[in-house]
N, C-alpha and C positions, 0 to 999 in steps of 0.2 A: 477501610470498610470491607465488609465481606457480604457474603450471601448466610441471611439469618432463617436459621430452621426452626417456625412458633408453630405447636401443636392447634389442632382448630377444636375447640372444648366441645366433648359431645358426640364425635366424629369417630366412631371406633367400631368395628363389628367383626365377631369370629366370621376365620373363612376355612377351619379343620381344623382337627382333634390339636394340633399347638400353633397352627396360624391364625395372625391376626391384622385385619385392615386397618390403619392407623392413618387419619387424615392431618396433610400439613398445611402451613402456610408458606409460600418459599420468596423471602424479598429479597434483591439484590441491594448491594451498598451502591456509592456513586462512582462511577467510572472503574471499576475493579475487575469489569470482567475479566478471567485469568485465558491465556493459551490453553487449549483443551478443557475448557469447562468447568464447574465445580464440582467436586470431590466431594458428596456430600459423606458422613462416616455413620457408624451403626454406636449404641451406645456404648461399645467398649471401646471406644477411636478418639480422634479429634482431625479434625479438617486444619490445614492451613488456609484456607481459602473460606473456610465455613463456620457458624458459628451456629453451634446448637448438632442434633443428628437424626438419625431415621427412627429411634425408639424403639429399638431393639437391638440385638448382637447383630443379625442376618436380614437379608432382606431377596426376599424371591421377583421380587417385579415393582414395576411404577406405573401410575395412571394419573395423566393431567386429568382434575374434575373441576378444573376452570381458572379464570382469569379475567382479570381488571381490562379493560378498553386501552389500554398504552401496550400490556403485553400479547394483545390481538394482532401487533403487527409484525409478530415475531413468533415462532414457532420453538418448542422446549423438547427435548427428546433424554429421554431417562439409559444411559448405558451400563449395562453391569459388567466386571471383569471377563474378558476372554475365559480364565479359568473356571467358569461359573457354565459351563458349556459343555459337551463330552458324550461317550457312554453314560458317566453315570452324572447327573446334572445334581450341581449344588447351591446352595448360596450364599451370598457375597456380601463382605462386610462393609464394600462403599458402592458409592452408586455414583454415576458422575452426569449431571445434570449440564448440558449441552443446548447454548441455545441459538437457532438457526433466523436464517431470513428468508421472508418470502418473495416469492418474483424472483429469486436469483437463475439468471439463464445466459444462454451466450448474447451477444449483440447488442450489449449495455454499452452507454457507452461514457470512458471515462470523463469525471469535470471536479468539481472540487469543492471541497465545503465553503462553513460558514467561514467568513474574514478572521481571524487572530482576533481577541477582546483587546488585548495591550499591543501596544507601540514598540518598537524597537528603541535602545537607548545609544549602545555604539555596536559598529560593523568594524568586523577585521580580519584581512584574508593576509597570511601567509603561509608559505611552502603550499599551496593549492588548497589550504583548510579554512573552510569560513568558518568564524565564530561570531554568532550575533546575539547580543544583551536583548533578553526580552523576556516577561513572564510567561510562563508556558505548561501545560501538563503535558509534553512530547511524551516518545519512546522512542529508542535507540532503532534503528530500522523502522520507520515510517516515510515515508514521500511527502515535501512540502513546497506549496511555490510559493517565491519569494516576488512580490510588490511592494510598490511606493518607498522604496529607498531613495535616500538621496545621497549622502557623501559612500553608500554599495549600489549607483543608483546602474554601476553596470552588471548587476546582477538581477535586474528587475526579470520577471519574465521566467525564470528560470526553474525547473522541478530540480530537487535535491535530497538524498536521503539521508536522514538524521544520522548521524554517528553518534555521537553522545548527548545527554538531553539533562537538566537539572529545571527545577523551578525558576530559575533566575537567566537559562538562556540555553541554547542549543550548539552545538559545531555541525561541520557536514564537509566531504570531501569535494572538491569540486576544480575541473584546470580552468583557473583563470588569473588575470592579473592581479599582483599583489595591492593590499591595502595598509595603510598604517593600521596595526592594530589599537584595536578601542576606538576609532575613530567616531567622536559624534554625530547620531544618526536616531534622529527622534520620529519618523515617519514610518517605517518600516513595519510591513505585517505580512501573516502568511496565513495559506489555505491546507489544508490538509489537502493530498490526494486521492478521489477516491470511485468509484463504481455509484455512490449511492449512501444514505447513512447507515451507519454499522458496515460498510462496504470498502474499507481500505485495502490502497493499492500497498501492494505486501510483493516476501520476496517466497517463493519454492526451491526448487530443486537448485544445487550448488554444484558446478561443476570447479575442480581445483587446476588452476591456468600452470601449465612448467614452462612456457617461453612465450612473448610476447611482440609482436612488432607491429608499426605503423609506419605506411605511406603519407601522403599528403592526401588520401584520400579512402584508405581504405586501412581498416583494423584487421589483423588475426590470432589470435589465439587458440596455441596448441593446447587440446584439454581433453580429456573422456569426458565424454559428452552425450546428452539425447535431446538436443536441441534441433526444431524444427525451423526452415527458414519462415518468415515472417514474426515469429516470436517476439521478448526483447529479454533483454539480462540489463542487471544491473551491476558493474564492473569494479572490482575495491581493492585495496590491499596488495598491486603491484610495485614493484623497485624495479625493476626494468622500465617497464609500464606505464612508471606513476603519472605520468602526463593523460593519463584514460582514467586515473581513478574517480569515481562516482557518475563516472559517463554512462546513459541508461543508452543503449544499441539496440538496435534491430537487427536481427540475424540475417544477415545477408545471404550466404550459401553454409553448409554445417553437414560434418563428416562424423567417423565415431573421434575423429581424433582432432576434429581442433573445429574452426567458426571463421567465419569473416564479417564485418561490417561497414559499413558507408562511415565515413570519418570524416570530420572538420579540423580535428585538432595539430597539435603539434606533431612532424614524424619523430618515430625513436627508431633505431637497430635491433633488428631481431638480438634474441639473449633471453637466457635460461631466467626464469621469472617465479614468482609465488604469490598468487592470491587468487579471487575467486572470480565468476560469473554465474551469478543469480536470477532464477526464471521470476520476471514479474510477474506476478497474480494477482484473485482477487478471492474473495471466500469462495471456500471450495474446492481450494487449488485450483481455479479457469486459471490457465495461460490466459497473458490479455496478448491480443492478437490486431487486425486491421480490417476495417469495416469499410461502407461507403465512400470512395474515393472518386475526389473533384479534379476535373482534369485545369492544370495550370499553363495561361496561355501568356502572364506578364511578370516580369517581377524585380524589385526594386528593396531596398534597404540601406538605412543610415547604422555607421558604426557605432557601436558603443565607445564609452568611452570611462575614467575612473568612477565620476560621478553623474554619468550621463547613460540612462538605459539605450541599446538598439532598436530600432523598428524595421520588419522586413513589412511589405505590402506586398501580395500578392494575389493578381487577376483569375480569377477563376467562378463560373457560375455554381454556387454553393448554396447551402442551407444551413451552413453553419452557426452558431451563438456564442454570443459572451460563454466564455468557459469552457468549450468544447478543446480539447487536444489533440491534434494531428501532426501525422508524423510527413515528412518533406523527403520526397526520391525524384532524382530524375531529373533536376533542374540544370540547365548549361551555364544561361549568365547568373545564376543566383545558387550553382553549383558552390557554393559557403557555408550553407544551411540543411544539404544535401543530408535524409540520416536525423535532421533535428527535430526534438520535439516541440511544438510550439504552442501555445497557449493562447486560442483566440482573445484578444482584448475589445475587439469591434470588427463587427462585419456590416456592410453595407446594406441599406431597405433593398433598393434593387438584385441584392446576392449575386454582384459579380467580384466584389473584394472584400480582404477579409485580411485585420492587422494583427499583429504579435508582437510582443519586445523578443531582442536576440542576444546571442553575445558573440558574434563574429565580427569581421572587417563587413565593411557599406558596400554597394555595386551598385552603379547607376540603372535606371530604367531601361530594361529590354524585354523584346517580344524572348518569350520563355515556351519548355514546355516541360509537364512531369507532371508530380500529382501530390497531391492532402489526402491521407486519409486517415480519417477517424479512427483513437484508437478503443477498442473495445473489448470487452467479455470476451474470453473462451466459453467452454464447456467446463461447467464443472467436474471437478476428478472425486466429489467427498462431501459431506454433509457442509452446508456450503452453512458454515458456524461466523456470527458477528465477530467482526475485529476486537484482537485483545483491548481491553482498556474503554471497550463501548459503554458509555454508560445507561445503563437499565435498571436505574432508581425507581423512575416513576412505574415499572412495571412489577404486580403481583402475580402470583400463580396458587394455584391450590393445587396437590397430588396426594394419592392417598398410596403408599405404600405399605405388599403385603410380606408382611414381618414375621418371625419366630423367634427363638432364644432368648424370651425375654428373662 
């Protein structure tokens, strides 16, 4: 589907000796929203993204003159090309129609859609790539968490960004233990990641990694960079490294020339490396960043296992909810999870604990200290535009664009 351009009959009025205001109707198709907007074109054009055009060769400007109750919740802004600008000011033979969201600001805080429609059919992880059977409308770079597995059931709990994505199932980079692949697995579903709807967790700014190494408890990567600590990146496409590939990080300390992070995983040797680290965002380019943090005073956790998700528990007087995401610094006896993102599953009426599933080794019960903190909105850096792929079917617009060259 595309976004369809129908004339609104009756709707037309000179605005000078060869301009003329031409009223539309602008409906989007289902879920197509494209990257960067639609393109709408003038009538010597064609849109890939559009169907129908401005009804004319040129077009000097655009004016929302209204909109249906669904597209009230969203904001339209009409951009014409840079080159349409100048000394001497002209006009422009597409227009690209951009549609925005309201309320976007810092200090949102992330959680996650609606459940997955379909079920998983089989899980199968090898060399660190999951691949799960399931119907789906992904996209290759989106964030998803994965629940209610059983024979991937030590994957429960876990955020992970799509690598490739088809109708019939998705992969995702991720270190953990291997599975048989195709393994039968009827239970499985996931959430999208996101800020809010039309508000997906996404990647920014790319920095390219040339060597790589891990401790037992701390990541670095040497990279040109302008990554600020508390940040997070999203880590991919290492061969030195690859034991971090799809590990999302929080920037621990960060120079013009490399990063550090808190680490759980496997260590590797420093060695010259190639691949990226990605700034999480949300529309708008916000960096997502770290909000209200609860101080941890207990903490305890059972290991995963092939078919068995982790549970960490941890003491702390919180406000927390089903679905809220916090990130874990600081911890001594449950220094395992140090660095991890977790996914509230249940917090207690009284708000002193608050569970997640994990994927690390167990550690029994101890008085702890460190901290959760919520992770959240930056500031936006940009017209803070809905997630590619949003769907805004049920939204209409009306704009009357003023036209020449007919």
């Amino acid at each position: 589907m595309s976004l369809t351009i129908t004339p609104i009959p009756d709707c037309t009025q000179a605005s000078g000796p060869s301009q003329v205001e031409k009223g539309f109707q602008l409906q989007p198709g289902t879920a197509d929203y494209p990257s960067g907007g639609y393109v709408i074109p003038g009538a010597l054009a064609t849109g890939s993204n559009v169907i129908g055009n401005f009804g004319s060769q040129f077009a000097y400007g655009v004016d929302q003159i209204g909109e249906n109750a669904a597209a009230s919740a969203y904001m339209a802004d009409f951009i014409l090309p840079a080159g349409s600008f100048g000394a001497t000011p002209s006009p422009a033979t597409t227009v690209t129609m951009q549609v925005g969201l309201l309320g976007v600001g810092a200090g949102i805080p992330l959680g996650l859609g609606a459940v997955s429609a379909a079920k998983s059919t089989t899980i199968g992880v090898a060399s660190n790539v999951i691949t799960v059977a399931i119907a789906n409308n992904l996209v290759a770079g989106q964030f998803v968490y994965l629940q209610s597995f059983t024979a991937g059931g030590a994957l429960n709990g876990h955020i992970v960004q799509v690598a490739t994505a088809s109708a019939t199932g998705f992969t995702a980079n991720y270190p953990t233990a291997n599975i048989t692949a195709a393994t039968a697995d009827t239970t499985g579903t996931y959430h999208l990641v996101q800020a809010g709807p039309g508000n997906l967790l996404t990647t920014g700014t790319s920095a390219a990694i040339t060597n790589s190494l891990a401790t037992s408890s701390l990541l670095t990567m040497t990279c040109a960079n302008s990554f600020v600590p508390g940040q997070f990146v999203v880590i991919q496409g290492l061969t030195n490294g690859a034991a971090a590939n799809g590990v999302i990080a929080q920037i621990l300390t960060a120079s013009a020339t490399q990063f550090t992070a808190n680490w759980t995983g496997s260590s590797f040797l420093t060695g010259a490396d190639v691949g990226t680290a990605k700034l999480l965002v949300t529309s708008g380019g916000a960096p997502v960043t770290v909000g209200t943090a609860f101080a941890i005073s207990n903490s305890l956790a059972t290991a995963n296992s092939a078919g068995t998700a982790g549970v960490v528990t941890l003491t702390a007087l919180n406000s927390l909810v089903p679905g809220n995401i916090v990130v874990i610094q600081g911890l001594t006896n449950g220094a395992g999870v140090n660095g991890d993102q977790l996914v509230v599953n249940a917090a207690s009426l009284t708000g002193m604990l608050f569970v997640s599933n994990h994927i690390n080794a167990g550690f029994t019960t101890a008085a702890d200290s460190g901290t959760a903190a919520l992770m959240v909105t930056g500031n936006p850096t940009g017209f803070p535009q809905v997630s590619p792929g949003t769907d805004l079917s049920a939204c209409t617009w009306f704009a009357s664009f003023l036209n020449s060259g007919e």
